[in-house]
Every structure is written in C-alpha cells, then in structure tokens.
C-alpha positions as semicolon CSV with decimal commas, in nm:
position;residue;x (nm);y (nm);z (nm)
1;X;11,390;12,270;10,843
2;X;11,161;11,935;10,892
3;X;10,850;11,856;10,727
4;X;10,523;11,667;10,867
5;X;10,654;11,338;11,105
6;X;10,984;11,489;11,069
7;X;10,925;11,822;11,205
8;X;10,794;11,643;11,514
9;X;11,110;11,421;11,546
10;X;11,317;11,750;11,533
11;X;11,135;11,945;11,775
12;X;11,148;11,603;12,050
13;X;11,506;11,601;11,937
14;X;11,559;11,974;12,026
15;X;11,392;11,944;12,336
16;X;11,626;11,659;12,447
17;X;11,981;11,793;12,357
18;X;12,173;12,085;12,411
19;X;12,254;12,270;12,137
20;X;12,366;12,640;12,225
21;X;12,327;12,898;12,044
22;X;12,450;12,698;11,730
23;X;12,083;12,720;11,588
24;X;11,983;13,017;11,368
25;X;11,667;12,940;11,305
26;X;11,335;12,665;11,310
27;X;11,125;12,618;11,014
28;X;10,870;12,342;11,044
29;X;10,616;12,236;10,788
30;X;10,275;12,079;10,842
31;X;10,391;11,906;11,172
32;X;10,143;11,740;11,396
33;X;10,182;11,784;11,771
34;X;10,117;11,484;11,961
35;X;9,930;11,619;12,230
36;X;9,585;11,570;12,015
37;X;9,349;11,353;12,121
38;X;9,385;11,174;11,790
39;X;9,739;11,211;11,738
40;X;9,808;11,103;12,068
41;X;10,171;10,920;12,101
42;X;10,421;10,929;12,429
43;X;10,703;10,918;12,258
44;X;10,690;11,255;12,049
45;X;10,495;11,474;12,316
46;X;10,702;11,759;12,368
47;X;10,789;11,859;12,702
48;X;10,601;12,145;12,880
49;X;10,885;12,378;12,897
50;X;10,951;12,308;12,493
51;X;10,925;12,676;12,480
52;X;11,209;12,769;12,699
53;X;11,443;12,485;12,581
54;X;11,378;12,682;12,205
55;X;11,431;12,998;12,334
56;X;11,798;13,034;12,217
57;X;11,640;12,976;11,866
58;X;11,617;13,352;11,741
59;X;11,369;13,214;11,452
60;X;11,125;13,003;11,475
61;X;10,844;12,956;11,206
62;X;10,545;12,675;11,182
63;X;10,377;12,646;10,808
64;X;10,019;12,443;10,763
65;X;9,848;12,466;10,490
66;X;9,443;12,538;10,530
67;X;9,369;12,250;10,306
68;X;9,661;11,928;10,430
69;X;9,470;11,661;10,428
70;X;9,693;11,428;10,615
71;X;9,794;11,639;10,912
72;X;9,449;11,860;11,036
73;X;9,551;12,228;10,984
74;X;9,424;12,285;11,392
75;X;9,764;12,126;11,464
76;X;9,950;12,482;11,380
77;X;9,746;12,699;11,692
78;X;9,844;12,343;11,910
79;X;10,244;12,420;11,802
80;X;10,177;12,813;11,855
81;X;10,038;12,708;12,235
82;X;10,306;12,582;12,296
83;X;10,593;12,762;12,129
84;X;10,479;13,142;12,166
85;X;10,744;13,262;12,063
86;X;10,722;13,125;11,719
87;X;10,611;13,271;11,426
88;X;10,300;13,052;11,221
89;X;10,242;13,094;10,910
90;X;9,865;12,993;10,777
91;X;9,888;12,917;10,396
92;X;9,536;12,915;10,202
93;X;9,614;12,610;10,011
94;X;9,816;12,372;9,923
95;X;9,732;12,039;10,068
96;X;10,052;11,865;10,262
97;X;10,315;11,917;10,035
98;X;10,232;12,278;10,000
99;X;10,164;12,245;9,632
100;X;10,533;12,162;9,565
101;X;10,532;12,611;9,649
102;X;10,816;12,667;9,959
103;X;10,863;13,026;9,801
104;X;10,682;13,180;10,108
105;X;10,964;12,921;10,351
106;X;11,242;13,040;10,172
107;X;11,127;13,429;10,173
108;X;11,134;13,369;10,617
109;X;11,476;13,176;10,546
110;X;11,624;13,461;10,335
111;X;11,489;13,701;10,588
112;X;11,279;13,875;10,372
113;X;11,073;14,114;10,511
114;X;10,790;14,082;10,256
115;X;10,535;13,896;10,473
C-alpha cells in the first residue's frame, strides 16, 4: 500500500524488479501518473508494458478521491489506462488524505465483498 508520491515510487519500483509471485496484492492511494502534461517527470514514467510486469499481482486497486486537491482526481482513469487490470475505486470526497476514512481500503484489503 503507497499513498500520493509514494504510490508512484512503488509502482516505478515494481516495474523495475522482479518480484514473483511474492505480491498479494496493490493498493495505491491518490497517486499521480507522470505521464500528464503537468505532472510530467522522466524519472517516475512507468514503462509501457507496466501492465504486464503487474500481472502476477492478483489485486490491484487505485483510490482518488473526487475532491484531492493536490493530486487532480483525472490521474485515476490515467493509472486505469494503463493498468487494466486494476480495480479503481472513485471516492466522492475526501480531499487527499481521504478524510483520515481508509475503511473502504481496508474492506478491498480484507477482501470484503461489500463494494
């Protein structure tokens, strides 16, 4: 689980190293992709085939709240481009920090099928 910046360095970390099948699942909060024109940085641009380097990942889940006012909330359908095998999760409200509220995060973590 990575939030905002950090969800970002995750996924450039996953799509660097090899990691198996040792992942059980992805959960990434309010993460901007860096393929943006305003977010635009080399260094954390994910590679094309990002989805197929995640694909031993058997869960993966973006979160963005409507309202974040730091990272724009288009960033989540920019992630689901280019991960389509990911789950996304559109929250109504909550800002950046999600209103300090992960219950819906830990419901996908918990596998609860309420959702």
């Amino acid at each position: 689980m990575a939030h905002s910046v950090g969800g970002s360095i995750l996924l450039q970390y996953l799509s660097d190293e090899k990691f198996g099948d040792s992942i059980g699942g992805l959960f990434v909060l309010a993460a901007p992709t860096w393929d943006d024109n305003q977010w635009n940085f080399d260094d954390l641009k994910l590679p094309r085939k990002i989805a197929e380097k995640l694909a031993l990942i058997p869960r993966i889940y973006f979160y963005h709240c409507r309202d974040d006012e730091i990272v724009p909330f288009a960033h989540l359908a920019l992630h689901a481009a280019q991960i389509p095998q990911a789950i996304t999760r559109a929250i109504s409200h909550g800002g950046h920090q999600f209103g300090n509220d992960l219950a819906r995060i830990a419901m996908d973590i918990r596998g609860d099928d309420a959702g």
